[in-house]
C-alpha positions as CSV (number, residue, x, y, z in Angstrom):
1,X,0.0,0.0,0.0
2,X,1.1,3.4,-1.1
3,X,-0.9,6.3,-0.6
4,X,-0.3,10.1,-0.2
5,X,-3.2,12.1,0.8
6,X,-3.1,15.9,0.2
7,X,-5.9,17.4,2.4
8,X,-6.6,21.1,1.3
9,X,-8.8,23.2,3.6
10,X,-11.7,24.5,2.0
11,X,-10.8,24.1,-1.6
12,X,-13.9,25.3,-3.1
13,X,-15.4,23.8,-6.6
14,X,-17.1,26.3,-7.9
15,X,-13.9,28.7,-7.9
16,X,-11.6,25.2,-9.0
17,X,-13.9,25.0,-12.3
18,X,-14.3,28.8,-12.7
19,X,-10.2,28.8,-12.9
20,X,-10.2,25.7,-14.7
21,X,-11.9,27.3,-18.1
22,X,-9.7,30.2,-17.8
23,X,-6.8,27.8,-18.3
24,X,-5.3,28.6,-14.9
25,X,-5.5,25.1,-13.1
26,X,-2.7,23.6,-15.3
27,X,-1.6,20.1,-12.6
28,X,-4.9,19.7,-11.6
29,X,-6.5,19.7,-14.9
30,X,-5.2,16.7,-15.9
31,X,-7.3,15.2,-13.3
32,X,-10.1,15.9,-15.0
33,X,-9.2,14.7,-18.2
34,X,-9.2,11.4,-16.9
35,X,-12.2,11.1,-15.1
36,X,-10.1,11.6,-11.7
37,X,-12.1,14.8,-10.3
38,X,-15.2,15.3,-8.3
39,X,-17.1,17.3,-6.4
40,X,-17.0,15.9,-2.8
41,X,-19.8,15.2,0.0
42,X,-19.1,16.8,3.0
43,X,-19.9,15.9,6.7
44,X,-23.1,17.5,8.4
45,X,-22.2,19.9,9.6
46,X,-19.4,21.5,7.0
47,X,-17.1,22.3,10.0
48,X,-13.3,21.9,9.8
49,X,-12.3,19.5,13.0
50,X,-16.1,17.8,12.1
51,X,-15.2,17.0,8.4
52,X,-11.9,16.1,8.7
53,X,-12.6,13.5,11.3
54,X,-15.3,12.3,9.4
55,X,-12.6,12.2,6.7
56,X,-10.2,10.0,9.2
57,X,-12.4,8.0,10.1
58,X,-15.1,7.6,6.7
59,X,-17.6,7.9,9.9
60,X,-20.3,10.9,10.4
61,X,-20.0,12.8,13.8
62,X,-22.7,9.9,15.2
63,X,-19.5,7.6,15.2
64,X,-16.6,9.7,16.0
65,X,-18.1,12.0,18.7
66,X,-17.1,15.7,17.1
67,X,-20.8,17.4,16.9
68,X,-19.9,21.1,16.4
69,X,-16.7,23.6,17.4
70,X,-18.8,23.8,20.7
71,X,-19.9,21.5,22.9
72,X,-22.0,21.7,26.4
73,X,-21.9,20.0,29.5
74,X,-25.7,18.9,29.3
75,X,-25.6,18.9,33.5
76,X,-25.0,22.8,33.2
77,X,-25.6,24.4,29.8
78,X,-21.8,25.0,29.9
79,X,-19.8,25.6,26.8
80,X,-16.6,24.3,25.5
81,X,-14.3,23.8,22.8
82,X,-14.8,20.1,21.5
83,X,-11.3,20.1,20.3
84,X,-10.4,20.9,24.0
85,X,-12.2,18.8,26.4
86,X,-10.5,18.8,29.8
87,X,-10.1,17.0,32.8
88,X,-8.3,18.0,36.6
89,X,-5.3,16.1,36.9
90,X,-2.0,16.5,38.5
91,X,-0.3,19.5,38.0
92,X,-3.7,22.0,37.0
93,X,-5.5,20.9,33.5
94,X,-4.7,18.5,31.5
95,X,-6.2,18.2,27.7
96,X,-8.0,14.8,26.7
97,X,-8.3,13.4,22.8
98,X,-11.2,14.7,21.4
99,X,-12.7,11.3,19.9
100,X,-11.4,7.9,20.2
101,X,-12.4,6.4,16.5
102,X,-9.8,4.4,14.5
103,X,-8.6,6.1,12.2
104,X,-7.4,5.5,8.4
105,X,-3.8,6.3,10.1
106,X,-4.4,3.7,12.9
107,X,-5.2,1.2,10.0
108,X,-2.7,1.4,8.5
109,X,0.0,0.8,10.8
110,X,-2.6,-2.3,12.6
111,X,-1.8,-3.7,8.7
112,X,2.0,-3.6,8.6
113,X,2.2,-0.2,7.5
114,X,3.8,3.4,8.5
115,X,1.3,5.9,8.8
116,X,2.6,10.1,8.9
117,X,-0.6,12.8,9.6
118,X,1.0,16.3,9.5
119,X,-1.3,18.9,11.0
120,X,-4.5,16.5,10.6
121,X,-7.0,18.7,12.7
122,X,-8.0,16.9,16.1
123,X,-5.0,15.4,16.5
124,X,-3.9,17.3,19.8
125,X,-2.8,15.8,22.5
126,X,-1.0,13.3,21.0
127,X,-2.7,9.6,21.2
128,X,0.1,7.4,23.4
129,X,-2.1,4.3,22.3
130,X,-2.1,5.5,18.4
131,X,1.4,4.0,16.4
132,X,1.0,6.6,13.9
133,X,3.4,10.0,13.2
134,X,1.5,12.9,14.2
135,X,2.2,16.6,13.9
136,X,-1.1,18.0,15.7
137,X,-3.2,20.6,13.4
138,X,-6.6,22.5,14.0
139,X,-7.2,22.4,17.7
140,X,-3.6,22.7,19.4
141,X,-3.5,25.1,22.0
142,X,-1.1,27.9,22.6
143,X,0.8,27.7,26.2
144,X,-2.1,29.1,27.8
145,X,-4.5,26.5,26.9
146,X,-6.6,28.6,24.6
147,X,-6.4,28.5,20.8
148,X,-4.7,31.5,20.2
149,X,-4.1,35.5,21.3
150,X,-1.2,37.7,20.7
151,X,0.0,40.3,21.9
152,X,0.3,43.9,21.0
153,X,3.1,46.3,22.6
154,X,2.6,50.0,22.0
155,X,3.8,53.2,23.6
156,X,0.0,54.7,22.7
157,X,-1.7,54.9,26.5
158,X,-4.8,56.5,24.5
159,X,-5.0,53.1,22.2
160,X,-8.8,52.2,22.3
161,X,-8.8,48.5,23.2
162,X,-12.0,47.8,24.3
163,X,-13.8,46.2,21.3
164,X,-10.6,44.1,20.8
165,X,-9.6,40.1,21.6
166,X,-6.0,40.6,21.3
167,X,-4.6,41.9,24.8
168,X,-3.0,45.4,24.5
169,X,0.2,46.1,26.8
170,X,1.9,49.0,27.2
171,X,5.7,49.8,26.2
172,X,7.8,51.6,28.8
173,X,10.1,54.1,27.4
174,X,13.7,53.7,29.5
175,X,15.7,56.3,27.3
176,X,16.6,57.7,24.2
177,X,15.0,55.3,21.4
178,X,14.7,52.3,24.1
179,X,11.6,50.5,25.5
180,X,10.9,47.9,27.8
181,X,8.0,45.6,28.1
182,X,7.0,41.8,29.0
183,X,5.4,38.7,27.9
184,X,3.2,37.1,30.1
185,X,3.9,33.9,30.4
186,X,1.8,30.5,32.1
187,X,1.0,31.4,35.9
188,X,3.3,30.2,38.3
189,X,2.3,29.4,42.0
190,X,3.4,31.6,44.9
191,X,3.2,31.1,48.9
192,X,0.8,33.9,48.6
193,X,-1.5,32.6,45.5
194,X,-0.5,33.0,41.9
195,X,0.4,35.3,39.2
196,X,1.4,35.5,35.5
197,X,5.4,34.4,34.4
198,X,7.0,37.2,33.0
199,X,10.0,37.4,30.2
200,X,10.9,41.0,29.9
201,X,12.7,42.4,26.5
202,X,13.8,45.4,25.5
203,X,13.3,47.6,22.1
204,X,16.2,49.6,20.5
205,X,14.7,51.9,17.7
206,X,17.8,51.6,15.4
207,X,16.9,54.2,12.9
208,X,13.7,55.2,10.8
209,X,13.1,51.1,9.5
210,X,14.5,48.9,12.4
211,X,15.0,47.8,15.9
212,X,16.7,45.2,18.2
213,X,14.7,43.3,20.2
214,X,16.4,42.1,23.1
215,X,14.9,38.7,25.2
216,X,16.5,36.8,27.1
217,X,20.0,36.0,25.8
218,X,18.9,36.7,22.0
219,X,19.1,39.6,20.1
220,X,17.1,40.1,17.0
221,X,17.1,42.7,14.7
222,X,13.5,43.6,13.3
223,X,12.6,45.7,9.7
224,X,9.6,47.6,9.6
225,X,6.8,45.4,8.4
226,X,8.7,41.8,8.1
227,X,8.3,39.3,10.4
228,X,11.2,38.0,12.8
229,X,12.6,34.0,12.2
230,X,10.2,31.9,15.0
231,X,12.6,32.3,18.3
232,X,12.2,30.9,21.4
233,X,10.8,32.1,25.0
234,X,12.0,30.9,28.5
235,X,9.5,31.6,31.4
236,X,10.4,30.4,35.1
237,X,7.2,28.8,36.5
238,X,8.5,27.0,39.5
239,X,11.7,27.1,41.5
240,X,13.0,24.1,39.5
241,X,11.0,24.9,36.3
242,X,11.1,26.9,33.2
243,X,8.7,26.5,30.2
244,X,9.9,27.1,26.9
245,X,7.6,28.3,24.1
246,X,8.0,29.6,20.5
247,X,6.8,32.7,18.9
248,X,7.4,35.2,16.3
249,X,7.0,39.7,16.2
250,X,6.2,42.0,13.7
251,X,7.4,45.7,14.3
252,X,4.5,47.4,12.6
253,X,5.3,51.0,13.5
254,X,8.1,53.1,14.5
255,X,6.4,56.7,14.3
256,X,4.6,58.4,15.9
257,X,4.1,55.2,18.2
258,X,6.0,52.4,18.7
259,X,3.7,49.2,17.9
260,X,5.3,45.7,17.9
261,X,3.5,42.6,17.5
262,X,3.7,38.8,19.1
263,X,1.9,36.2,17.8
264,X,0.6,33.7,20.4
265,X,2.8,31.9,22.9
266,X,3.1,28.5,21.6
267,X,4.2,24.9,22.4
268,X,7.9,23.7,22.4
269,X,7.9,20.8,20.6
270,X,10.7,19.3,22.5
271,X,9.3,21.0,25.9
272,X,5.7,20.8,26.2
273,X,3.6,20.9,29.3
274,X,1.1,18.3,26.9
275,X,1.6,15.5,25.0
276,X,1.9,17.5,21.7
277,X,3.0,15.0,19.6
278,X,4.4,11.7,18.6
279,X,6.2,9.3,18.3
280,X,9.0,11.8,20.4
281,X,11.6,10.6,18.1
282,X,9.9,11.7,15.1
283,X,8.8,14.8,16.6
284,X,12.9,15.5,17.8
285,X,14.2,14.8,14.1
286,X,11.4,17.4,12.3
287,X,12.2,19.8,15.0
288,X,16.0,19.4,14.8
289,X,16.2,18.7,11.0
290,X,13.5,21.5,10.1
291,X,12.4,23.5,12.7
292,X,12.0,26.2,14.4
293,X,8.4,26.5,13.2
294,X,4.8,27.8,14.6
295,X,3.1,24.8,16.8
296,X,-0.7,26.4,17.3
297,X,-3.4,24.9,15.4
298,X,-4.4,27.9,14.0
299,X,-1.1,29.9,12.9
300,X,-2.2,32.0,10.7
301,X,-3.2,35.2,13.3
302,X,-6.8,36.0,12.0
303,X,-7.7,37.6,15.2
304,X,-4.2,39.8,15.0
305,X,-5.6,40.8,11.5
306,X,-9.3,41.5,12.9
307,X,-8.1,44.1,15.3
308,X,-5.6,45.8,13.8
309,X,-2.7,44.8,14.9
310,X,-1.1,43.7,11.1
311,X,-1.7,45.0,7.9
312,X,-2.8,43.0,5.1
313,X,0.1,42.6,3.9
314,X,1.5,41.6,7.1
315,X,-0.8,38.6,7.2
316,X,-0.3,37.2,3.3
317,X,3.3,37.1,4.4
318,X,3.0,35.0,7.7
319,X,0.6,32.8,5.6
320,X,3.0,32.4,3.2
321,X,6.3,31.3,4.9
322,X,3.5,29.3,7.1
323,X,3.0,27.7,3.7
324,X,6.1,27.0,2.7
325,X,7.6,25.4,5.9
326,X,5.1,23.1,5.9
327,X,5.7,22.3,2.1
328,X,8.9,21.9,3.3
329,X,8.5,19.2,6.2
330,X,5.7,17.2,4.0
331,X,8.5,17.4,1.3
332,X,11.1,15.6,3.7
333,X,8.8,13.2,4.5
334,X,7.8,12.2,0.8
335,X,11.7,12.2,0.1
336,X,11.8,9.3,2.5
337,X,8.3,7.3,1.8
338,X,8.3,4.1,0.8
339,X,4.5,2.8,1.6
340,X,1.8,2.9,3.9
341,X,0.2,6.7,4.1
342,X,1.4,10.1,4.2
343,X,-1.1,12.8,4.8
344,X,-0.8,16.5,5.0
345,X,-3.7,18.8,5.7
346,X,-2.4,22.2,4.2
347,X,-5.0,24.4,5.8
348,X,-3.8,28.5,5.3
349,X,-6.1,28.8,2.1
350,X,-9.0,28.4,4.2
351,X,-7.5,31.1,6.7
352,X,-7.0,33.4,3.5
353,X,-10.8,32.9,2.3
354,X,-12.0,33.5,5.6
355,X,-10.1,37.5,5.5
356,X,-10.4,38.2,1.9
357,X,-13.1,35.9,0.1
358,X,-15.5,39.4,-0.4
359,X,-13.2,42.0,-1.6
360,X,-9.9,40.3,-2.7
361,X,-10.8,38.1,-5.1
362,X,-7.0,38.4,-6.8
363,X,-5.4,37.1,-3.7
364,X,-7.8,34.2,-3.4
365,X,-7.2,33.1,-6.9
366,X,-3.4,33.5,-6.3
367,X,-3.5,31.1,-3.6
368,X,-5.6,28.2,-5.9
369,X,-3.0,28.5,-8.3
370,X,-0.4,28.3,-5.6
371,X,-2.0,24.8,-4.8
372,X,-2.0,23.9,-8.0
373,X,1.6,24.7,-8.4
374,X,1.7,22.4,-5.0
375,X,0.4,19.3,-6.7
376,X,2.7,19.6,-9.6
377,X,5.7,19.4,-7.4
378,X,4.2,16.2,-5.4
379,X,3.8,14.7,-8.8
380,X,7.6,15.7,-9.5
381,X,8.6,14.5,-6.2
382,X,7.3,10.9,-6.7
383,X,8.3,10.8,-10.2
384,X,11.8,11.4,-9.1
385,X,11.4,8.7,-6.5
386,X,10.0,6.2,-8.8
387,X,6.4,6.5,-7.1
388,X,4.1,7.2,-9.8
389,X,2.1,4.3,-9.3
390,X,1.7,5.3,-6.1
391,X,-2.3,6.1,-5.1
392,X,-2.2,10.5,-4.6
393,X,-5.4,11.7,-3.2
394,X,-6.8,15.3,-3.0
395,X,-9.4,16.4,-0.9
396,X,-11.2,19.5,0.7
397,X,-13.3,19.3,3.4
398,X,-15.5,21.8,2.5
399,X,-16.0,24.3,0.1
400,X,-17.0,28.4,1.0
401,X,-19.3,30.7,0.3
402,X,-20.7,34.7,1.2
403,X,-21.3,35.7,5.0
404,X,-23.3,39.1,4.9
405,X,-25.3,38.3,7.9
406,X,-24.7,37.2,11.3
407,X,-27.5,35.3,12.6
408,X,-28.1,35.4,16.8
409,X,-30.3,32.4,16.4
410,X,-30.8,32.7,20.4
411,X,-32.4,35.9,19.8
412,X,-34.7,34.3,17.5
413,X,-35.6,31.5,19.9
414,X,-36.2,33.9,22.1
415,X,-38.5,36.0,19.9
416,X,-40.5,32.6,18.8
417,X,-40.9,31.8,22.3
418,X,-38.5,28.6,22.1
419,X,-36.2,30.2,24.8
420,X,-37.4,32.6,28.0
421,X,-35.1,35.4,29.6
422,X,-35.5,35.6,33.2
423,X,-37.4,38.9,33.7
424,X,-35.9,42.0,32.1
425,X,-32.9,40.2,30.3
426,X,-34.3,39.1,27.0
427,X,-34.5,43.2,25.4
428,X,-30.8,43.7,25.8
429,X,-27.7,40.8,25.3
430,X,-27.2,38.2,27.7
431,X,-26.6,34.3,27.7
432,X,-27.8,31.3,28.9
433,X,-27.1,32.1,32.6
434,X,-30.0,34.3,32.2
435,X,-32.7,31.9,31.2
436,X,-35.4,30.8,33.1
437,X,-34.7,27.0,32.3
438,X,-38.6,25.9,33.7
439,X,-40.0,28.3,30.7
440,X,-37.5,27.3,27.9
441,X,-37.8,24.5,25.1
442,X,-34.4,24.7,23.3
443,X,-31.4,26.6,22.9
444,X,-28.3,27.4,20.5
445,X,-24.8,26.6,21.4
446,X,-22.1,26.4,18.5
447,X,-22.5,27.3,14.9
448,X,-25.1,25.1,13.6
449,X,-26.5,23.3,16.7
450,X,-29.7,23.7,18.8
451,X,-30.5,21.4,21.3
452,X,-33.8,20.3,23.3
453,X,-34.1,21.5,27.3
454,X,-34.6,17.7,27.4
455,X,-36.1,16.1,30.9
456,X,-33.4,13.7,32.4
457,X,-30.9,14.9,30.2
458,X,-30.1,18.9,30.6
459,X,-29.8,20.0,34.2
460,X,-33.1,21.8,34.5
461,X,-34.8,20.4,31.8
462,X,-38.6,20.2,30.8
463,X,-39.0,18.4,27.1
464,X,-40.7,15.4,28.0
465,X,-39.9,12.8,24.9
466,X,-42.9,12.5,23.6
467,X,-43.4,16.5,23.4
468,X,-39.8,17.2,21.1
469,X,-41.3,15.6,18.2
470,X,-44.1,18.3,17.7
471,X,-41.8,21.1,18.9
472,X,-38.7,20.1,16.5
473,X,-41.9,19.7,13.9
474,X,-42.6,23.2,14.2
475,X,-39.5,24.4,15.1
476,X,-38.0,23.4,11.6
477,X,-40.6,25.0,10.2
478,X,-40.0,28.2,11.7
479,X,-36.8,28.6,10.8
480,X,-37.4,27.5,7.4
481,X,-39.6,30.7,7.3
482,X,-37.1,32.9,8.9
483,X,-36.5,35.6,6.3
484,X,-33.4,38.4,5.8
485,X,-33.7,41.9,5.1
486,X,-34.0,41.2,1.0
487,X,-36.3,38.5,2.2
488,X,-34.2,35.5,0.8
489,X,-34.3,32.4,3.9
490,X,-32.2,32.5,6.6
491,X,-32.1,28.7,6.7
492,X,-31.7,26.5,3.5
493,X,-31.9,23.4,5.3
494,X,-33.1,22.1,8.6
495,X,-31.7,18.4,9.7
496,X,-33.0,16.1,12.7
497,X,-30.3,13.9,14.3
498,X,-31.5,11.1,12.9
499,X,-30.6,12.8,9.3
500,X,-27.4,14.1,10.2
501,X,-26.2,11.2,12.7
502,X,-26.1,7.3,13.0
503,X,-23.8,5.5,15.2
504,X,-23.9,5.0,19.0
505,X,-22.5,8.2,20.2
506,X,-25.7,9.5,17.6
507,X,-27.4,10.4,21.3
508,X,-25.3,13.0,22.4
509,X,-25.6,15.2,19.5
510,X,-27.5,18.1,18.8
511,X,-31.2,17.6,18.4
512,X,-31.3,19.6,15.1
513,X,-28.6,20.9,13.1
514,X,-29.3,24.4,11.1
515,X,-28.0,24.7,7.7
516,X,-27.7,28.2,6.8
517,X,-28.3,29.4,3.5
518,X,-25.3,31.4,1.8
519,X,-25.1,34.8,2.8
520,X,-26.1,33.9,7.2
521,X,-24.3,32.0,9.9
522,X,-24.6,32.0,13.2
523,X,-22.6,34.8,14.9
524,X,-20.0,34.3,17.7
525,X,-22.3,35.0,20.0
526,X,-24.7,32.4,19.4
527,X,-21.7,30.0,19.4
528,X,-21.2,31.1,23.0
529,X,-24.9,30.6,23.7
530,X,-25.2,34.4,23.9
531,X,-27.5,36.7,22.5
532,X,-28.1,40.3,21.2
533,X,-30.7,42.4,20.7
534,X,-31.7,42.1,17.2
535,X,-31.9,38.4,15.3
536,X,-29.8,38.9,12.4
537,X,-27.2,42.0,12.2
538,X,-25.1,42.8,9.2
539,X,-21.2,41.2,9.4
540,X,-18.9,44.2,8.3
541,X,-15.9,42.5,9.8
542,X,-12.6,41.8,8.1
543,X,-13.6,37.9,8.7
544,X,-16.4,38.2,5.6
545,X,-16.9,34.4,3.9
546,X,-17.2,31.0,5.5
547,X,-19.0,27.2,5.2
548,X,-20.5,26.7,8.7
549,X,-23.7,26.7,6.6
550,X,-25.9,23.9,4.8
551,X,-23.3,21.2,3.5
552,X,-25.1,20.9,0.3
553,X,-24.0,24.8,-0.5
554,X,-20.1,24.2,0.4
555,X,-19.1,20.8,-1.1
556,X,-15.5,20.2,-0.9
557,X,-13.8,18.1,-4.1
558,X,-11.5,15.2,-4.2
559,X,-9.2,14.2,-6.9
560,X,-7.2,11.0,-7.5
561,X,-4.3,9.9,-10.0
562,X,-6.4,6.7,-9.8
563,X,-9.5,7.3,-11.2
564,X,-12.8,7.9,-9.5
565,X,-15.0,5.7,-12.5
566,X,-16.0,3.9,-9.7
567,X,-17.1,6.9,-7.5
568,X,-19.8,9.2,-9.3
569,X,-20.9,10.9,-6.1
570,X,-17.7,10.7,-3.4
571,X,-18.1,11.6,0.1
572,X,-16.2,11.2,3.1
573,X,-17.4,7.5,3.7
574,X,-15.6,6.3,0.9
575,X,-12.0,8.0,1.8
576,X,-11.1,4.7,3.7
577,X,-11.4,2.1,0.9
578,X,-9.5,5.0,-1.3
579,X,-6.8,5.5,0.7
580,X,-5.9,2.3,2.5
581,X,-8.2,-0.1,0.7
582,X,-10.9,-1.4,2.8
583,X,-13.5,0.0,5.6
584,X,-11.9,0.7,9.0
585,X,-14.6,-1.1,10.9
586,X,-16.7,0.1,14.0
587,X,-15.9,2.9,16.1
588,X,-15.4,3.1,19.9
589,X,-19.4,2.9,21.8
590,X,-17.5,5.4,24.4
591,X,-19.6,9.0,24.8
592,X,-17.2,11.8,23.8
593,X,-15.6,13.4,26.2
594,X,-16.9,16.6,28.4
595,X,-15.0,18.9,30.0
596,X,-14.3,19.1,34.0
597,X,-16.2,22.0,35.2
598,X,-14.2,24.7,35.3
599,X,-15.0,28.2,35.7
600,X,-17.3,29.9,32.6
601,X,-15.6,32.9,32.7
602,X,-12.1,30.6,31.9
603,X,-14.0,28.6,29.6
604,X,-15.8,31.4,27.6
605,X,-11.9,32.9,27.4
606,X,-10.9,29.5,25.8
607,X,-14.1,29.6,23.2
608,X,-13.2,33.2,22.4
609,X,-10.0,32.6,21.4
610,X,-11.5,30.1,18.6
611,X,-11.0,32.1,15.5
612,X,-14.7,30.8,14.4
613,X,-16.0,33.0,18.0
């Protein structure tokens, strides 16, 4: 068995084809001459970590356990990442695997074979009882535990910082063209309680285009607008122990403020507080042989591009060395295949959609083309090594589309009487702390997910079983109805778990998933089980497409150099017999994991940092 699966995020069809007739698709065209492309089913619903499980594993979310980007604690109505479950252990929190299916890599190696996943989404912490190579993807966390927040450093005190995610710290000026400042760092325990680990640096404005940042023993010279190699952070957190993490800055501005930038704090490869990866010794060799390089699941700083703290310009850059340093690991790694699988998920296109899909259209035909120009060097690549027989599989999971409106589907519950306030909360924002649980039917938590107030199942709940089938009845119905300001639907599509999920961990799962229509999704406040005053409010942020909507709108495609005569209408169910040659068999009966209680405020800091929220 030799198979190399290229997993591009959110490849979309409809832009493949649109740059196909111009000519412009030149590698991947010849897929389609011979009958070796096709648009791609996508998992229910067309979420990244869902669909590239379901991709895995060829199993819907009723098998594997992923539901949505958010999960709840039925018990409490609390929110949390379902990439991140948690549990107390020794030490503070530890991270638990977000599903326990087999997996097309586990397969493998159970037949003979090696199996490599680089950056395969929901892959963090690292599986001790999994024999496959995995560099974790879509779900890592930074050193804090959350998903990812940088930091900005600026001399402004009259910055205004209060609509923004990214903290804001303040540069103290020590003398003529020199700063000081400090990262915060994990907390470390004291006699008297705890506080934050500091590293302190210093900035030396140079002259008109550059600096010297000084931290720790290093010094690094910055250029205005280009972003530093990825360097690495010491913070003492104990009396016998320092935590080393990665990073990289971006000196935005010299005049008339000083403005530096850090992406998040992120895991040491070879120093983690989690078990980021493994095997260790293949983790060791990709660090020593071709690191330093960003950890976090989501590199690419969409919430440092959000508020301000980068230019444009200053993200396409970090997205493209991202890009080529992991070109350049899956590269090494093809060099030295022989069988079994190797699988990359390259995920920055997706990233790149997500900021410029409405008014750049140049960039995101660039960066199609750029993956093109990827394939045809993979094709090179096995050529060279004699592998052209070799099976090469290419697959989105998920295509994209418009996102004009944001839709605060609690605030419509609320309106249709499918959620009660407690009195004189449900006129202004609030959450589900503030409902009055012996009034309310269902509720919204993560982007396409409502679920019953279920008797015997949520904490306060009052759905008796045989009353949810008229409510969901009706329910659909409404939302079906739900109208925007042009008065095109809100909702294209309204699915019942049994439609969406099948499987024994089906029971868990939302009671009805909401496929938007192009155009709406749910806003990050209705991820958060929040709400706002009006139902649907128009999205003017930089963050302006996306595909948590109806799959049927944002099918992803797949392509392979073996034909897919046999496969008229792919979806992920068939990825297993295409890329290791048979079904992978039934999944683990286990419920998914749900986070410790811990406290909201901690958890809701956690969600926020998703870039989805």
């Amino acid at each position: 068995m030799k198979t190399i699966l290229l997993g591009l995020d959110a490849f979309d069809p409809q832009v493949f084809e649109r740059l196909l007739e111009r000519g412009q698709m030149p590698n991947l065209a010849r897929y389609v001459d011979k009958s070796g492309y096709a648009r791609f089913e996508v998992t229910n619903p067309p979420q990244s970590e869902v669909s590239w499980t379901s991709i895995a594993t060829g199993q819907n979310p009723g098998m594997h356990g992923i539901f949505d980007f958010v999960h709840r604690n039925p018990a409490t109505y609390t929110p949390y990442v379902s990439l991140l479950p948690t549990k107390k252990g020794f030490g503070g929190t530890q991270f638990r695997s977000p599903f326990t299916a087999r997996t097309i890599f586990d397969h493998s190696v159970q037949k003979g074979y090696q199996a490599t996943a680089l950056w395969w989404p929901a892959t963090f912490p690292a599986r001790i009882e999994s024999p496959a190579r995995i560099l974790p993807g879509l779900g890592t966390p930074d050193i804090h535990g959350k998903l990812g927040t940088g930091t900005l450093f600026t001399t402004d005190p009259g910055m205004e910082t209060e609509n923004l995610k990214t903290p804001v710290a303040h540069l103290e000026k020590k003398g003529s063209g020199l700063y000081r400042g400090a990262l915060k760092g994990p907390i470390r325990k004291k006699r008297s309680g705890t506080e934050d680990s500091e590293m302190n640096f210093e900035v030396e404005i140079v002259d008109g285009n550059c600096a010297r940042l000084r931290i720790g023993s290093q010094a690094i010279d910055l250029s205005l607008g280009q972003w530093s190699p990825v360097f690495e952070v010491v913070f003492k957190v104990g009396m016998f122990y320092k935590l080393r993490a990665v990073t990289r800055v971006i000196l935005t501005q010299i005049e008339p403020e000083l403005r530096l930038y850090f992406l998040p704090l992120q895991i040491h490869p070879l120093h983690s507080p989690w078990r980021y990866a493994a095997p260790g010794g293949f983790v060791k060799r990709t660090w020593q042989e071709h690191g330093p390089f960003l950890t976090i699941g989501w590199p690419q700083d969409t919430t440092g591009l959000e508020d301000g703290c980068m230019s444009d310009d200053h993200f396409l850059a970090l997205a493209d060395s991202i890009f080529e340093t992991r070109e350049r690991i899956f590269m090494h790694q093809l060099d030295n295949f022989k069988e079994g699988i190797l699988a990359s998920v390259f995920d920055t296109m997706d990233r790149v959609q997500h900021m410029f899909w409405r008014d750049r259209q140049d960039v995101i035909e660039a960066w199609y083309q750029k993956l093109d120009g990827l394939v045809g060097r993979v094709e090179e690549k096995m050529s060279q090594r004699g592998l052209d027989s070799a099976n090469l599989l290419i697959v989105s999971d998920h295509g994209f589309a418009d996102f004009d409106h944001k839709a605060h589907l609690n605030r419509w519950l609320l309106d249709h009487g499918y959620l009660v306030a407690q009195a004189n909360q449900n006129s202004v924002s609030g959450n589900l702390r503030d409902v009055d649980w012996t009034e309310s039917q269902a509720y919204a938590i993560g982007l396409n997910s409502i679920y019953f107030n279920m008797a015997g199942r949520e904490g306060q709940g009052i759905v008796a079983g045989a009353d949810a089938l008229s409510i969901r009845e009706k329910l659909k119905n409404d939302l079906l109805a739900w109208r925007g300001p042009n008065g095109s639907a809100v909702v294209q599509q309204v699915y019942f778990r049994e439609d969406a999920l099948s499987g024994p961990l089906a029971q868990h799962g939302p009671d009805l998933y909401v496929g938007y229509a192009p155009g709406y999704r749910a806003s990050a406040q209705t991820g958060l089980g929040q709400w706002e005053a009006a139902s649907l409010e128009p999205n003017h942020d930089h963050w302006g497409a996306d595909h948590c909507i109806d799959p049927a709108a944002v099918p992803g495609v797949l392509f392979s150099n073996q034909g897919l005569q046999n496969y008229p209408q792919p979806s992920y169910r068939d990825i297993p017999k295409l890329a290791v040659g048979s079904e992978i068999g039934e999944s683990s009966s286990a419920p998914p994991p749900v986070s410790d209680d811990e406290d909201q405020d901690v958890l809701e800091e956690r969600l926020k940092s998703l870039g989805y929220l």
